[in-house]
C-alpha positions as a Markdown table, in Angstrom:
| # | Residue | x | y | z |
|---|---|---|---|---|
| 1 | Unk | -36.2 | 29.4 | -5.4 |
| 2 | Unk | -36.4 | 31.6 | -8.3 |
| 3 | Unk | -34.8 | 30.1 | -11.8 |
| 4 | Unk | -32.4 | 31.9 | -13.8 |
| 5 | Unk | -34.9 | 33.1 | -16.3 |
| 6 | Unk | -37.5 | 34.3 | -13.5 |
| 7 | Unk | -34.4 | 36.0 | -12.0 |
| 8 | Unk | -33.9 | 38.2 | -15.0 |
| 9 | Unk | -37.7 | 39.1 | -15.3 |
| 10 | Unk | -37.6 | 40.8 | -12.0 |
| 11 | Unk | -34.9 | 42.8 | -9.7 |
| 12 | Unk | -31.6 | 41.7 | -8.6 |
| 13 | Unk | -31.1 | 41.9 | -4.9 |
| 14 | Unk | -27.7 | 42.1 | -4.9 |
| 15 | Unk | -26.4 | 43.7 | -7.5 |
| 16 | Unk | -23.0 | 44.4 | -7.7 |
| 17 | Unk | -22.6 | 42.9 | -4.3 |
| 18 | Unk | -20.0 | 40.8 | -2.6 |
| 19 | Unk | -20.8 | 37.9 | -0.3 |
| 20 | Unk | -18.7 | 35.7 | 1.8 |
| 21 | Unk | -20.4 | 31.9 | 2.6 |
| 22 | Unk | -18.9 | 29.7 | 4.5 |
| 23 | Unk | -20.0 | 25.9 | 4.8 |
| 24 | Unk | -21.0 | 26.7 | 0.9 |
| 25 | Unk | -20.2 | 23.7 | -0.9 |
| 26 | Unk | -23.4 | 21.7 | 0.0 |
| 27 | Unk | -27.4 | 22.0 | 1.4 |
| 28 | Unk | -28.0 | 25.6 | 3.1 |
| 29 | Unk | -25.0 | 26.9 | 1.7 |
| 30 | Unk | -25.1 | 25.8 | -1.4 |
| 31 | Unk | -28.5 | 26.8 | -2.0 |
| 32 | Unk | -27.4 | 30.6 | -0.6 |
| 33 | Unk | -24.7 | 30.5 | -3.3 |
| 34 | Unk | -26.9 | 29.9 | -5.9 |
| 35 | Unk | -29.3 | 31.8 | -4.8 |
| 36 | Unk | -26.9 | 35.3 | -4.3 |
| 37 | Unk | -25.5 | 34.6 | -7.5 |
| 38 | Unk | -28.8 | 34.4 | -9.4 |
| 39 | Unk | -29.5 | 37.7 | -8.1 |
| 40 | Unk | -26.4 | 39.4 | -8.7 |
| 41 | Unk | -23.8 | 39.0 | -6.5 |
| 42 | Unk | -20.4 | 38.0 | -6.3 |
| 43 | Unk | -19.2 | 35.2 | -4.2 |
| 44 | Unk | -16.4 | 33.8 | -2.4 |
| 45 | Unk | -17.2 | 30.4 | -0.8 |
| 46 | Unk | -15.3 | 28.1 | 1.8 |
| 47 | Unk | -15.9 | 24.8 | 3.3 |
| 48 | Unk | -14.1 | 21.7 | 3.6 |
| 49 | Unk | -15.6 | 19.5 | 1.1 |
| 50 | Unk | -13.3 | 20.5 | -1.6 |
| 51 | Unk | -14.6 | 18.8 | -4.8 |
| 52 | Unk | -18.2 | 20.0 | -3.9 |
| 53 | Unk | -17.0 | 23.4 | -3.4 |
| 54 | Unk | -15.1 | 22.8 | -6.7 |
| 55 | Unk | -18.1 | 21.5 | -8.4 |
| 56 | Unk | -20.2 | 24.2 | -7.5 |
| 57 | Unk | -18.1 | 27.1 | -8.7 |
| 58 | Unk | -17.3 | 25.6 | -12.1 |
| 59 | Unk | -21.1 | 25.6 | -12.3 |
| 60 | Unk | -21.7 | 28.7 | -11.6 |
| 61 | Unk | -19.1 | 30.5 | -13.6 |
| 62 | Unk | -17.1 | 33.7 | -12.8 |
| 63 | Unk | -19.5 | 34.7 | -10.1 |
| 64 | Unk | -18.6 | 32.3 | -8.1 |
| 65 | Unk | -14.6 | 31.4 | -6.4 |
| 66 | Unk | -14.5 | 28.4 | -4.1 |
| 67 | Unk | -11.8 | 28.8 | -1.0 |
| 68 | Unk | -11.1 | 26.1 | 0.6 |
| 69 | Unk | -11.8 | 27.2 | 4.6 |
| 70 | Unk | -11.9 | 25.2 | 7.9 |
| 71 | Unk | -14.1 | 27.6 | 10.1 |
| 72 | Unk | -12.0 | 26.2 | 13.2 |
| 73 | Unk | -8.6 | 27.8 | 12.1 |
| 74 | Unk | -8.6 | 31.2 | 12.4 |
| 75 | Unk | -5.7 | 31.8 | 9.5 |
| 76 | Unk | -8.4 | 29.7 | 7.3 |
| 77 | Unk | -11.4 | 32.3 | 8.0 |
| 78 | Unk | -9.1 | 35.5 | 7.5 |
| 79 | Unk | -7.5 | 33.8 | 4.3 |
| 80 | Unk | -11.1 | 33.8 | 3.0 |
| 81 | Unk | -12.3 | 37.2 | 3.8 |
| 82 | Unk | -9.2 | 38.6 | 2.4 |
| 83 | Unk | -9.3 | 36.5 | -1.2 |
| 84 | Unk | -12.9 | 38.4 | -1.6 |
| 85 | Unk | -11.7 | 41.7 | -0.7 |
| 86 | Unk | -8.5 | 40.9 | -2.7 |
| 87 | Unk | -10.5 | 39.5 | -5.6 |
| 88 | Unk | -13.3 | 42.2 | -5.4 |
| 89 | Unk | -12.4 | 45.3 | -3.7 |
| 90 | Unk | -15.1 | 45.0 | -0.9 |
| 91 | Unk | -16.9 | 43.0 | 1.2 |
| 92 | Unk | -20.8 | 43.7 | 1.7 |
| 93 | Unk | -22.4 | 40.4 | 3.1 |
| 94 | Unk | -20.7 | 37.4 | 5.2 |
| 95 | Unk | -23.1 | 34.7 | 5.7 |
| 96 | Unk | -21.6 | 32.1 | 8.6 |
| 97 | Unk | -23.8 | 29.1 | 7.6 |
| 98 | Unk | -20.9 | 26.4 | 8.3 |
| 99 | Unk | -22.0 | 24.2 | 11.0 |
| 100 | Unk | -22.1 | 20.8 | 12.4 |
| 101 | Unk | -24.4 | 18.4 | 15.0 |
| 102 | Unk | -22.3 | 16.4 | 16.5 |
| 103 | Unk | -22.8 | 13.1 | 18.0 |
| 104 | Unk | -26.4 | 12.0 | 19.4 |
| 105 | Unk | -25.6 | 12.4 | 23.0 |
| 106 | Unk | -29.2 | 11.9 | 25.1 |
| 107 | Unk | -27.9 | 12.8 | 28.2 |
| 108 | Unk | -25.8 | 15.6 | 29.8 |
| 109 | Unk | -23.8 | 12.5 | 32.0 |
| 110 | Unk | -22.9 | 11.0 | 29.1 |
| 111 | Unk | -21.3 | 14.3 | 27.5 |
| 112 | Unk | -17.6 | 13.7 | 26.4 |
| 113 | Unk | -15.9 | 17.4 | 26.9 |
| 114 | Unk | -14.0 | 16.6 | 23.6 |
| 115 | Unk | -17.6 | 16.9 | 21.5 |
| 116 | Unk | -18.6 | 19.7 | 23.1 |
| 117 | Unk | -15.6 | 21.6 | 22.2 |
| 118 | Unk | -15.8 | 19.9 | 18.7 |
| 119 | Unk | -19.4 | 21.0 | 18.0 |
| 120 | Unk | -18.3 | 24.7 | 19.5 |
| 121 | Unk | -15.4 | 25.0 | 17.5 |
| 122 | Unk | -17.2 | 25.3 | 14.2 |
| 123 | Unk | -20.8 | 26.5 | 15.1 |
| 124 | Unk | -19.4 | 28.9 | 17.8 |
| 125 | Unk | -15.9 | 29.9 | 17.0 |
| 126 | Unk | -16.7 | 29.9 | 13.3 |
| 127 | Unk | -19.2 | 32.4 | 13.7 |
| 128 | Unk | -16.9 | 34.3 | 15.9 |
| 129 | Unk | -13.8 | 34.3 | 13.1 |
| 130 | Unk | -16.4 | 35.3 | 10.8 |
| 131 | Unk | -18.0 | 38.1 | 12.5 |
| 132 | Unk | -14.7 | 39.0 | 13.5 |
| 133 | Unk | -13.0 | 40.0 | 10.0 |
| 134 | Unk | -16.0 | 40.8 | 8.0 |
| 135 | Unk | -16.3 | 43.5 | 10.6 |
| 136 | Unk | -12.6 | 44.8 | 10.1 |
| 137 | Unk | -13.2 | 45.0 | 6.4 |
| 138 | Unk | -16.5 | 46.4 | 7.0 |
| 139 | Unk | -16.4 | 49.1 | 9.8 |
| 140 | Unk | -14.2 | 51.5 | 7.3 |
| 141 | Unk | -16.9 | 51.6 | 5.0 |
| 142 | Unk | -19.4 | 52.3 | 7.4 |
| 143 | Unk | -21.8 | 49.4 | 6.1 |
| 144 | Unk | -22.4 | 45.9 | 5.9 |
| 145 | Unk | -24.5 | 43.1 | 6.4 |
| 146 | Unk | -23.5 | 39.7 | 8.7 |
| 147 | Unk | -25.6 | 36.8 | 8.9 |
| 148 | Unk | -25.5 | 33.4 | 10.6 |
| 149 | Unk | -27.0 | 30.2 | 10.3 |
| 150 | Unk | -28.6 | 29.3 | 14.5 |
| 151 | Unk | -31.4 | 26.9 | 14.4 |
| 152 | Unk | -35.0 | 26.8 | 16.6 |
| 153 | Unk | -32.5 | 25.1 | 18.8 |
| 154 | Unk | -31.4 | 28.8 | 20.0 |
| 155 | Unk | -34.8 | 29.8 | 21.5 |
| 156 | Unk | -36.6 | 25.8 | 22.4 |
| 157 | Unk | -34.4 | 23.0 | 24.3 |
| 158 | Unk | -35.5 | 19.3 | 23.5 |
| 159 | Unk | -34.8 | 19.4 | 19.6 |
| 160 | Unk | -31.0 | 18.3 | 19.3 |
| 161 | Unk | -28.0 | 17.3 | 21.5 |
| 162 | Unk | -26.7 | 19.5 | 24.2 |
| 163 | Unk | -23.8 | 20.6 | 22.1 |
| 164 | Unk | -25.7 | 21.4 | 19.3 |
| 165 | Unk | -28.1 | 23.1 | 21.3 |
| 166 | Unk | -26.2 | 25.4 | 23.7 |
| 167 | Unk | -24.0 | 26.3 | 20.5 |
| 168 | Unk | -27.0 | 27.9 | 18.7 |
| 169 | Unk | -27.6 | 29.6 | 22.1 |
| 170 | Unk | -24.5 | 30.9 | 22.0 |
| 171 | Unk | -24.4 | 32.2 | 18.4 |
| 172 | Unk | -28.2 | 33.9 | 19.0 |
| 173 | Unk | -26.4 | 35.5 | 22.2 |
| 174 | Unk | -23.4 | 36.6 | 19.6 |
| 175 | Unk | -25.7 | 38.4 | 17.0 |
| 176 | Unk | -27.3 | 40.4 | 19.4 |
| 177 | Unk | -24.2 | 41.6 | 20.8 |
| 178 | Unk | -22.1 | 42.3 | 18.2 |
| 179 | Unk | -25.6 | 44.0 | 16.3 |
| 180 | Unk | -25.0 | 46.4 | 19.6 |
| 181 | Unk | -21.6 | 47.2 | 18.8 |
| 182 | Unk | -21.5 | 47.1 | 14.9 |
| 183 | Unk | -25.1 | 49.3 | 14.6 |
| 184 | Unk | -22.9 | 52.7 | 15.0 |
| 185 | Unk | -21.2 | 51.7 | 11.9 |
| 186 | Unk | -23.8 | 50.9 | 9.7 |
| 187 | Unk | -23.6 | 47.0 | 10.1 |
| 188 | Unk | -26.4 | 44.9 | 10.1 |
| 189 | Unk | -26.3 | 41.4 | 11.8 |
| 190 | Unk | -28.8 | 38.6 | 12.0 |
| 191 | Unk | -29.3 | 35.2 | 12.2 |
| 192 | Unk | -31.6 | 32.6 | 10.8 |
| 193 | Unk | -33.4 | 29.9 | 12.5 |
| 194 | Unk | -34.6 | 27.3 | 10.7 |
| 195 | Unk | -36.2 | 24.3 | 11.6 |
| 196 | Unk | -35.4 | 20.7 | 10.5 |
| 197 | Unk | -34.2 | 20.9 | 7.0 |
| 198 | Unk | -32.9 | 17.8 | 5.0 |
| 199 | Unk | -29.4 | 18.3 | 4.3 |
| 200 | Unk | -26.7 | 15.9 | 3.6 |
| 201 | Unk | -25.6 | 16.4 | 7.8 |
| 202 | Unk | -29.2 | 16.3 | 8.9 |
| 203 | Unk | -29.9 | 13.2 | 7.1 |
| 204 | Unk | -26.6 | 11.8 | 8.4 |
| 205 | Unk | -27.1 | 12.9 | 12.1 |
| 206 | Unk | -30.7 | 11.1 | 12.1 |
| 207 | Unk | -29.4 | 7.8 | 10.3 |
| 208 | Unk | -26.7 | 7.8 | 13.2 |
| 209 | Unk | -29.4 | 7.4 | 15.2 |
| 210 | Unk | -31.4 | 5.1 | 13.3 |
| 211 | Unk | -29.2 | 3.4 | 10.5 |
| 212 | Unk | -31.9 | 1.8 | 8.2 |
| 213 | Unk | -33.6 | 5.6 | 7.5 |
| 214 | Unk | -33.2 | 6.4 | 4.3 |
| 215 | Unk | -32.9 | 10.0 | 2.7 |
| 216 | Unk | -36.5 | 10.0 | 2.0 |
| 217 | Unk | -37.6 | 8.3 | 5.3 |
| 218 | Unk | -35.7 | 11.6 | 7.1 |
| 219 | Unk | -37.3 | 14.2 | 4.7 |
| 220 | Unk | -40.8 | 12.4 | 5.9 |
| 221 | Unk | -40.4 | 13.1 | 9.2 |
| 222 | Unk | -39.2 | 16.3 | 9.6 |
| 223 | Unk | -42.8 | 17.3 | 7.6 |
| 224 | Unk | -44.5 | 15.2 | 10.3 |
| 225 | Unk | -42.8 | 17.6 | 12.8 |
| 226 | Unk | -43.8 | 20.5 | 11.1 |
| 227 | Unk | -46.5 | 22.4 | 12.1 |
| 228 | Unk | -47.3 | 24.0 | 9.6 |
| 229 | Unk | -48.9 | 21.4 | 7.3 |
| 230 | Unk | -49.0 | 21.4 | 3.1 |
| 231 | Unk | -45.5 | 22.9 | 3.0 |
| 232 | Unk | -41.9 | 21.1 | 3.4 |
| 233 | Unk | -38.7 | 23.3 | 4.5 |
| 234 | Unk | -36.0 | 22.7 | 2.1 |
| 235 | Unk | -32.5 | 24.6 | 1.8 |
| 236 | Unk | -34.2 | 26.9 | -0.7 |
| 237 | Unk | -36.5 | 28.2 | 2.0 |
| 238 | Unk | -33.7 | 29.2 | 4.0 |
| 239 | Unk | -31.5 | 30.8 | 0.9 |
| 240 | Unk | -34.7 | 33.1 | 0.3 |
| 241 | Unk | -34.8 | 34.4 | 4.4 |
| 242 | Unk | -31.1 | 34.3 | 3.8 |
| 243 | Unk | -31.3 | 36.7 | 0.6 |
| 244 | Unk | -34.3 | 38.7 | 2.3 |
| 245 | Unk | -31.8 | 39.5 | 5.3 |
| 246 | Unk | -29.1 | 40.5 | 3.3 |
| 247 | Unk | -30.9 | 42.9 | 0.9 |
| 248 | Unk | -31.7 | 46.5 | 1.5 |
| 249 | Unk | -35.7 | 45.2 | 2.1 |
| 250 | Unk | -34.2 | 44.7 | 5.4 |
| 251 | Unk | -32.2 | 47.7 | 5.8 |
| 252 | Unk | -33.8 | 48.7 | 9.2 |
| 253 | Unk | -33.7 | 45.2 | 10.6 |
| 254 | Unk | -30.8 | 43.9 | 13.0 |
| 255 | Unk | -30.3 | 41.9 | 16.3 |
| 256 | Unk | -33.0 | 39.4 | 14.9 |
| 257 | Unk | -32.9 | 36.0 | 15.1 |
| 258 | Unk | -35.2 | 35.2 | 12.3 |
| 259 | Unk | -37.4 | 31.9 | 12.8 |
| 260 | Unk | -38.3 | 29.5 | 10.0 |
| 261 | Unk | -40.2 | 27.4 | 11.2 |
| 262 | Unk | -43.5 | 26.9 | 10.3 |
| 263 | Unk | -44.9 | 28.5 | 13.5 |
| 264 | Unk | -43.1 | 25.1 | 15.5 |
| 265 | Unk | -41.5 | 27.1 | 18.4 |
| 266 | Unk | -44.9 | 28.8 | 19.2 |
| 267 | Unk | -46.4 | 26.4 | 21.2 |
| 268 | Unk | -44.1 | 23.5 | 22.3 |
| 269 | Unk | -41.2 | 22.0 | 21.8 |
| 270 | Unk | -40.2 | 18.5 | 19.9 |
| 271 | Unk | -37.8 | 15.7 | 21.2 |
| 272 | Unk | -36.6 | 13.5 | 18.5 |
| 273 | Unk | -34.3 | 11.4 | 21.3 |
| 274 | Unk | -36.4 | 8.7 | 23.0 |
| 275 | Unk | -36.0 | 8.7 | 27.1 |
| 276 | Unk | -33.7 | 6.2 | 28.2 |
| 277 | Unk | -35.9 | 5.4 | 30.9 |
């Protein structure tokens, strides 16, 4: 990711624009707050870890305003849309990056119905919410750009639990339909796909599987995964594809569900959950 002073040397992708984030207070999130602010923009950020979020918006100054925001509760995801178009005037990007694994089921006869609707209610329904009123601010104005945060689990099966999986399905299925209805008005959507990246959840999902992995012991094997050797994904990787999306570089570019990922979903799919058998 660019620094502050490399920043100013070259242009500001978002000038004068205002961004939504939700999940913002930590890894991907984070790293897209930073990142949009560095380049210009304005941004109003929810999650539920509250003295991250609040952590992260002293640091960052003015350009930054931290909403507390549980994607599940629709009141929450309006609340936060409206206290940028309140605080700003506008609303030009919503990134939906809040998201969450869920437990390590193996098999679909083990599934409890209750994490299933757990896992959909933040990956899925958040989404939703925020597709939902960054397009009622946004249709008016006849532009717009709305991102989400999928995963290489929306296009190969094997690489995370069922819940997790079929909600990344789901949200891929989303962007392409709502990019159908939103195009006539000038609104771009996308999504990002990124593969294994060491965040504070992906660390914790793989230590509930294996309790003795450290931080470090995670971040090694998601590069062993990786095809694409003499390069590790980090949250910065998918800030920049994040940033790329949402500038006018990619004004012509909508209903994509952008891979990162190193060229893994081209050739086979990984299962990180051993076979019972």
């Amino acid at each position: 990711m660019a620094s502050g002073k490399e920043a100013s040397l070259s242009p500001r992708r978002l000038e004068r624009k205002v961004a939504v984030i939700t999940g913002g207070a930590s890894g991907i999130g984070a790293a897209a707050v930073r990142l949009f602010v560095i380049h210009g923009a304005s941004v109003v950020f929810g999650d539920v870890q509250d003295s991250l979020g609040e952590a992260l918006a002293k640091e960052l100054g003015s350009s930054a305003f931290f909403v507390h925001c549980d994607v599940t509760r629709e009141e929450d995801v309006e609340a936060l849309v409206n206290t940028a178009v309140s605080k700003y005037g506008r609303l030009d990007i919503m990134y939906n990056n809040a998201g969450i694994v869920g437990p390590p089921v193996v098999s679909i006869v083990d599934l409890k119905m209750k994490d299933m609707d757990a896992v959909f209610s933040v990956n899925v329904k958040g989404a939703i919410l925020g597709t939902k009123y960054a397009a009622r601010v946004m249709i008016p104005s006849k532009k717009g750009v709305i991102l989400s945060t999928a995963s290489i689990a929306s296009v190969v099966a094997g690489t995370a639990p069922h819940p997790y999986t079929i909600s990344k399905f789901a949200m891929a299925g989303m962007v392409k339909t709502t990019a159908f209805e939103l195009a006539q008005h000038g609104i771009r959507v996308n999504c990002i796909s990124p593969h294994a990246v060491p965040t504070p959840m992906a660390v914790s999902g793989y230590q509930s599987l294996v309790p003795q992995l450290t931080a470090a012991d995670v971040e090694g094997l998601m590069e062993n995964a990786s095809e694409l050797k003499g390069a590790a994904l980090v949250a910065d990787d998918i800030a920049n594809a994040a940033l790329f999306l949402a500038s006018d570089d990619a004004k012509y570019i909508s209903g994509h569900n952008l891979l990162v990922d190193g060229g893994f979903t081209s050739n086979k799919t990984y299962n990180p959950f051993p076979s019972n058998s």
